[in-house]
NUKOL-255968 format. One record per residue: chain; y, x, z of N, C-alpha, C in turn; residue number from 1; residue in one letter. Coordinates in nm, 2 decimals, padded with zeros to 4 digits. Layout:
cadena ny nx nz cay cax caz cy cx cz num residuo
A Y X Z Y X Z Y X Z NUM A $
...
***
This chain:
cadena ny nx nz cay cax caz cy cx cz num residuo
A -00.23 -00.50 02.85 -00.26 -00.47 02.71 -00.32 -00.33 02.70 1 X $
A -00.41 -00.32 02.60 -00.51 -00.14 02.63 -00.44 -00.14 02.50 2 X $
A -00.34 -00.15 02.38 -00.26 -00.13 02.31 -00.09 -00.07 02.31 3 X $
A -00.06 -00.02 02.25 00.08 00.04 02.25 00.13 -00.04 02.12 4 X $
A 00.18 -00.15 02.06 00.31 -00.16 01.96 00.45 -00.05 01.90 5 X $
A 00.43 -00.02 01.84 00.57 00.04 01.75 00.68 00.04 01.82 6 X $
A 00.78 00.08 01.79 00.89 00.08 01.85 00.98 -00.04 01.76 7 X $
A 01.08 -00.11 01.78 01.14 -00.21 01.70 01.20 -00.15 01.52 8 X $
A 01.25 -00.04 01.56 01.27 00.04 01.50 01.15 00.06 01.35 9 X $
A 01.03 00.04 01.42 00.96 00.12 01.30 00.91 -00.02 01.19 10 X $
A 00.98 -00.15 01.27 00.92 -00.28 01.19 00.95 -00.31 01.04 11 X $
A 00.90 -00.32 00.93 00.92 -00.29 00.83 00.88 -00.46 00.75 12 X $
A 00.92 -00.45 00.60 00.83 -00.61 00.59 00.77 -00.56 00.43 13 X $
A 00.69 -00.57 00.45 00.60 -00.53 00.30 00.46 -00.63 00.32 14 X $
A 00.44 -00.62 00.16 00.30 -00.66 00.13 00.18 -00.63 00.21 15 X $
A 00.07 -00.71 00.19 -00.02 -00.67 00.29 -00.09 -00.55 00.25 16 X $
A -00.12 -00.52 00.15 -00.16 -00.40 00.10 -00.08 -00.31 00.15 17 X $
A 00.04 -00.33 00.14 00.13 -00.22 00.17 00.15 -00.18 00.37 18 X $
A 00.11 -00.33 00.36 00.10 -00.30 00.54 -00.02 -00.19 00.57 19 X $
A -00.11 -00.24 00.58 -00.19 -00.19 00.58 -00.17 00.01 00.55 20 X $
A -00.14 00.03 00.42 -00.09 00.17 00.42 -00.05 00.22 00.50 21 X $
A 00.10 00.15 00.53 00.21 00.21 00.65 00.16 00.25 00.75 22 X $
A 00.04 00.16 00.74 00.02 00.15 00.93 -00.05 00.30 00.99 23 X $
A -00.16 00.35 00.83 -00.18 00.49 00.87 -00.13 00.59 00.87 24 X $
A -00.01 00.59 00.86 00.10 00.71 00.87 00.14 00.76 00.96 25 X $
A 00.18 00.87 01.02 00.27 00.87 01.13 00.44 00.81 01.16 26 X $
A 00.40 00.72 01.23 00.49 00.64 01.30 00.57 00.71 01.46 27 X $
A 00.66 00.72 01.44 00.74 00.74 01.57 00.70 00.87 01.68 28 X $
A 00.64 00.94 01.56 00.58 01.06 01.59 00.45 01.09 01.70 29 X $
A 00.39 00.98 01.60 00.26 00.95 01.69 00.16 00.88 01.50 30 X $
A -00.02 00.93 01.59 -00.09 00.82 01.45 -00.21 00.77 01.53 31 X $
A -00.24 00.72 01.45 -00.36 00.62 01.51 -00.31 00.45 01.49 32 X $
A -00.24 00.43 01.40 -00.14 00.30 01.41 -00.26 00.17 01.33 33 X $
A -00.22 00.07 01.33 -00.28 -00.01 01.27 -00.28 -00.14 01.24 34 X $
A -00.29 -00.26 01.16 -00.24 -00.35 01.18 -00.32 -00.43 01.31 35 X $
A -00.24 -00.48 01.36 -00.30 -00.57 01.49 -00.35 -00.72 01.46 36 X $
A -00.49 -00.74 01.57 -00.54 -00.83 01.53 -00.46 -01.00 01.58 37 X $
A -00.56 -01.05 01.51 -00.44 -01.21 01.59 -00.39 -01.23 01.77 38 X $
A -00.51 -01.20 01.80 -00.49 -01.20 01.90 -00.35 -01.06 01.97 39 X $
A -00.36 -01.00 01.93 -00.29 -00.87 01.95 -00.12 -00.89 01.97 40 X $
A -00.12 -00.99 01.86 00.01 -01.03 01.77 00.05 -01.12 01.87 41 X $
A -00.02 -01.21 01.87 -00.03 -01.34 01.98 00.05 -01.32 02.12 42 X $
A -00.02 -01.16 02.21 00.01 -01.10 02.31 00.14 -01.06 02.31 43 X $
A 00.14 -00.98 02.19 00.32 -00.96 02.13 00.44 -01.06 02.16 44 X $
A 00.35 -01.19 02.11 00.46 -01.25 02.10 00.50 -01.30 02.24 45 X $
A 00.38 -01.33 02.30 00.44 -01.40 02.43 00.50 -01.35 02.52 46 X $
A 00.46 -01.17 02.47 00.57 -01.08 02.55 00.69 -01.07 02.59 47 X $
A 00.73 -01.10 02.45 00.90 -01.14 02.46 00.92 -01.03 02.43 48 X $
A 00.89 -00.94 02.34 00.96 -00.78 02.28 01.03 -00.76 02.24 49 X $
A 01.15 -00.91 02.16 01.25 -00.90 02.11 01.25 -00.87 01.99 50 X $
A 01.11 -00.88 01.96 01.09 -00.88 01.77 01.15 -01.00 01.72 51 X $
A 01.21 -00.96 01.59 01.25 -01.07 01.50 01.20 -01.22 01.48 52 X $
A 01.22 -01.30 01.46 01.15 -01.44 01.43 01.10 -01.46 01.30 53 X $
A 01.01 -01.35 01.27 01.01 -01.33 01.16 00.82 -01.38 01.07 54 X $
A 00.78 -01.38 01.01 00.62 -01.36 00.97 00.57 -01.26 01.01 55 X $
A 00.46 -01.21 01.10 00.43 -01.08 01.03 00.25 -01.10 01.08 56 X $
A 00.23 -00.95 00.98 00.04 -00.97 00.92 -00.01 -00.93 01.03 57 X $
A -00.13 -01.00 01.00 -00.26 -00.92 01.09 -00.34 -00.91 01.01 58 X $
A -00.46 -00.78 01.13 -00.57 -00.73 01.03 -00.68 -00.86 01.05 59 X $
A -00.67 -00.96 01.10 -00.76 -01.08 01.09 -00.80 -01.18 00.99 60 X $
A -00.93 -01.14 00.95 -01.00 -01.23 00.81 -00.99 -01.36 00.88 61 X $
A -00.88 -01.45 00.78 -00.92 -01.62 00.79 -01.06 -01.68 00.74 62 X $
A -01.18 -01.66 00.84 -01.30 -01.73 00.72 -01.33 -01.86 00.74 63 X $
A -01.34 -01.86 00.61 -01.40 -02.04 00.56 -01.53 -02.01 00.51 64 X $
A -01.63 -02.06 00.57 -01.77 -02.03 00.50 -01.77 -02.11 00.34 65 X $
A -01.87 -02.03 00.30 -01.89 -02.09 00.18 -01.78 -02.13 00.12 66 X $
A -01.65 -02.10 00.08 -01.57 -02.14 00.01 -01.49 -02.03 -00.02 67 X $
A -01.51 -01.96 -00.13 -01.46 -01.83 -00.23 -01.35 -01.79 -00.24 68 X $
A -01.26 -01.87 -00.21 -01.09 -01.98 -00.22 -01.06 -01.84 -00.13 69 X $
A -01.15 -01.83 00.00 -01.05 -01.77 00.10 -01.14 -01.67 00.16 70 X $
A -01.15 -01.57 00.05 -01.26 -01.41 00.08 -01.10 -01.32 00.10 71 X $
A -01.03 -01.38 00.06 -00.90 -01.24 00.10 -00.80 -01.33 00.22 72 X $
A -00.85 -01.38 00.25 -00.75 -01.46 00.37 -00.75 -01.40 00.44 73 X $
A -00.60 -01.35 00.55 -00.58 -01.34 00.66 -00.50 -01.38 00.75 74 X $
A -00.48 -01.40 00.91 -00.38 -01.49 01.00 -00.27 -01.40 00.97 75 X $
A -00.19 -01.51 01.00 -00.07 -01.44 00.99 00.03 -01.50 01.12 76 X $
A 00.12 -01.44 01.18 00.20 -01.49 01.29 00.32 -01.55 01.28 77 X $
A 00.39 -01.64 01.32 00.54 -01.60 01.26 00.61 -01.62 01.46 78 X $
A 00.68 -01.51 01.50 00.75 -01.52 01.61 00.84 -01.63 01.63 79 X $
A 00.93 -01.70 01.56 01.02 -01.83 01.58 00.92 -01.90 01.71 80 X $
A 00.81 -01.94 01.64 00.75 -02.05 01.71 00.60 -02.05 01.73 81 X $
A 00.57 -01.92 01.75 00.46 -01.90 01.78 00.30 -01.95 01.67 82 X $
A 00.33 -01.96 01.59 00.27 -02.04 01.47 00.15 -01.95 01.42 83 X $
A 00.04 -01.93 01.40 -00.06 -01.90 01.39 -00.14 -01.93 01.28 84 X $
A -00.13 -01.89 01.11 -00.18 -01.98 01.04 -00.25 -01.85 00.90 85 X $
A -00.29 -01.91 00.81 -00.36 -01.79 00.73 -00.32 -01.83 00.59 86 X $
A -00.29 -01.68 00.50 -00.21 -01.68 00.44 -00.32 -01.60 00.33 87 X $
A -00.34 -01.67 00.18 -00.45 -01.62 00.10 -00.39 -01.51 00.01 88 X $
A -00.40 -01.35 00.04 -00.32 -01.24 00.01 -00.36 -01.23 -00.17 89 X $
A -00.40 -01.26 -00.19 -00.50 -01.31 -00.35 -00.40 -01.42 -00.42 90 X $
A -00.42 -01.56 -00.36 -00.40 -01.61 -00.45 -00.26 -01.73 -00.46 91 X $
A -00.24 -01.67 -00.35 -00.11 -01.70 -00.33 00.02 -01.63 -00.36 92 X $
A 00.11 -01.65 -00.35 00.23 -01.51 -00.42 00.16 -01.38 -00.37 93 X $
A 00.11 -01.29 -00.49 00.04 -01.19 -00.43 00.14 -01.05 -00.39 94 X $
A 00.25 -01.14 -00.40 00.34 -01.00 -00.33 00.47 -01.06 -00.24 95 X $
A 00.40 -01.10 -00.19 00.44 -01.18 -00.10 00.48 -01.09 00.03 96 X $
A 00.59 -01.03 00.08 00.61 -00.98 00.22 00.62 -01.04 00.34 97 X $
A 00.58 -01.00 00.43 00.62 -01.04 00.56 00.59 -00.91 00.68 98 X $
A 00.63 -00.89 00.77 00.67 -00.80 00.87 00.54 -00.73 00.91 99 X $
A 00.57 -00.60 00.95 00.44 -00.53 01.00 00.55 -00.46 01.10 100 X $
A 00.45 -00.47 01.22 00.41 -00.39 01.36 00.31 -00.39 01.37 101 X $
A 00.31 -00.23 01.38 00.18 -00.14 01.39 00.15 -00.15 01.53 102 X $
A 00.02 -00.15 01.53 -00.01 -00.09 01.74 -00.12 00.02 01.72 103 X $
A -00.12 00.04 01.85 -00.25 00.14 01.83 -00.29 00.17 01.96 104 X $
A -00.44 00.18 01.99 -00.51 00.20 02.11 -00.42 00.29 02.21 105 X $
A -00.43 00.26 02.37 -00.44 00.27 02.43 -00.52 00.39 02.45 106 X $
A -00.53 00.52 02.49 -00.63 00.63 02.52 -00.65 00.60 02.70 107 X $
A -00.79 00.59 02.72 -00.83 00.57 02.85 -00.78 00.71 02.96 108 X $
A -00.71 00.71 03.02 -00.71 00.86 03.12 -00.85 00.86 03.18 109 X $
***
């Protein structure tokens, strides 16, 4: 992985908006954080990190062409069972929480 994940510790469950926020902060005394892509999340999970079985966001646009429905859509993970699906941050419960782990690049030596 050319990514570093959060520590378990810094796992939080907020809004996507709010994820998003968190993620630019300093975290664990480090920044550069960010929400991770599906794929990212995906790697996470098969890792076996010991993260929760829980939902959590990614920075991944669900697109549906041509259909307006789903301009704020994004995948979302859930660890229990590996489940991969997209979650419309708009118009669905728009405060709706689910888990954020932050990752952030890898710096090349």
């Amino acid at each position: 992985m050319n990514f570093e994940a959060a520590p378990k510790s810094a796992v939080i469950a907020a809004t996507y908006d709010d994820a998003r926020f968190y993620c630019i902060g300093n975290i664990d005394d480090k920044t550069g954080w960010r929400l991770p892509t599906k794929d990212e999340l995906n790697q996470l999970y098969n890792s076996c990190n010991g993260y929760g079985p829980e939902w959590y966001w990614t920075s991944t646009p669900y697109v549906v062409p041509h259909n307006p429905r789903f301009h704020k859509a994004v995948w979302v993970q859930n660890f229990r069972i590996g489940l991969q699906t997209y979650y419309l941050t708009d118009l669905d419960i728009p405060f709706q929480k689910y888990y954020v782990l932050p990752v952030r690049d890898l710096k090349a030596d």
